[in-house]
C-alpha positions in Angstrom: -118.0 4.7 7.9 -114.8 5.5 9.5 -114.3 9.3 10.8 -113.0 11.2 7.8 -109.0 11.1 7.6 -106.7 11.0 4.9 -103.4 8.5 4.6 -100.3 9.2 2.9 -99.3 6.1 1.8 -95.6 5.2 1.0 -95.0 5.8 -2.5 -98.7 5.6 -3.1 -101.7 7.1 -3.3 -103.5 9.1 -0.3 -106.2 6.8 0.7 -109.7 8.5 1.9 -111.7 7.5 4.2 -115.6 9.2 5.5 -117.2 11.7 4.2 -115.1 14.3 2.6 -116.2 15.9 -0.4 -114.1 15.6 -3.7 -113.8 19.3 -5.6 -112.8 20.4 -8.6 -111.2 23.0 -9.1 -114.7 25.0 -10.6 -116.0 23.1 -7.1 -117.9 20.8 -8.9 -118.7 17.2 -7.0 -116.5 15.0 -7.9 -118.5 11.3 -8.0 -116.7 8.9 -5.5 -117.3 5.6 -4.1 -120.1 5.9 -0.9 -119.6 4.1 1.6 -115.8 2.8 1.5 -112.2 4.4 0.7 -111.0 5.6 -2.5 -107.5 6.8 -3.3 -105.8 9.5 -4.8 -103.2 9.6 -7.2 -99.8 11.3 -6.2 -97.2 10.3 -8.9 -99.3 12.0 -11.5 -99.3 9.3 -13.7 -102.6 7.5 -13.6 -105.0 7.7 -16.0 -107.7 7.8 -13.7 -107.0 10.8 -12.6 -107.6 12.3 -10.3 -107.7 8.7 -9.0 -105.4 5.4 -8.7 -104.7 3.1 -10.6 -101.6 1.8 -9.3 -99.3 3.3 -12.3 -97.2 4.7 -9.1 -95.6 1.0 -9.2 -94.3 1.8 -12.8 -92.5 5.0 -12.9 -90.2 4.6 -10.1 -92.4 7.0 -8.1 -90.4 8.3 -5.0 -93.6 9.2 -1.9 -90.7 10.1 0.4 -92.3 13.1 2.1 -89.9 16.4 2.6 -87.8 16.6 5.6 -90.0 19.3 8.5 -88.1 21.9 9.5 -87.8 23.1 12.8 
C-alpha cells in the first residue's frame, strides 16, 4: 500500500489511498476497500454516499478549489 494521502481530483471525488480510517460522525468504522483506493464523493450527489459513484459527471459539478489568500 501506498503511504496514506488524499487527492483532490478535478471536479471529482478525493481519492484515498493507505491506511486512513473512515469515521462517522458517531466515530463508527466506516467499511472500506483494504488494500486499494476508494474515493469520496464531493458534489453531494451520489448515492453511495459517502462514496462515488461518478454522479459528479451529471450535475455539472464545478471541483474548482477556492482562490488562497495571502
Amino acid at each position: 500500500m501506498t503511504d496514506p494521502r488524499i487527492t483532490i481530483r478535478g471536479n471529482g471525488p478525493l481519492k484515498i489511498d493507505g491506511d486512513i480510517p473512515l469515521l462517522d460522525h458517531e466515530e463508527n468504522i466506516i467499511p472500506t476497500p483494504e488494500g486499494r483506493s476508494y474515493f469520496l464523493c464531493r458534489c453531494g450527489v451520489s448515492t453511495k454516499k459517502p462514496f462515488c459513484d461518478g454522479s459528479h459527471r451529471d450535475c455539472e459539478f464545478d471541483g474548482a478549489l477556492a482562490p488562497q489568500e495571502d
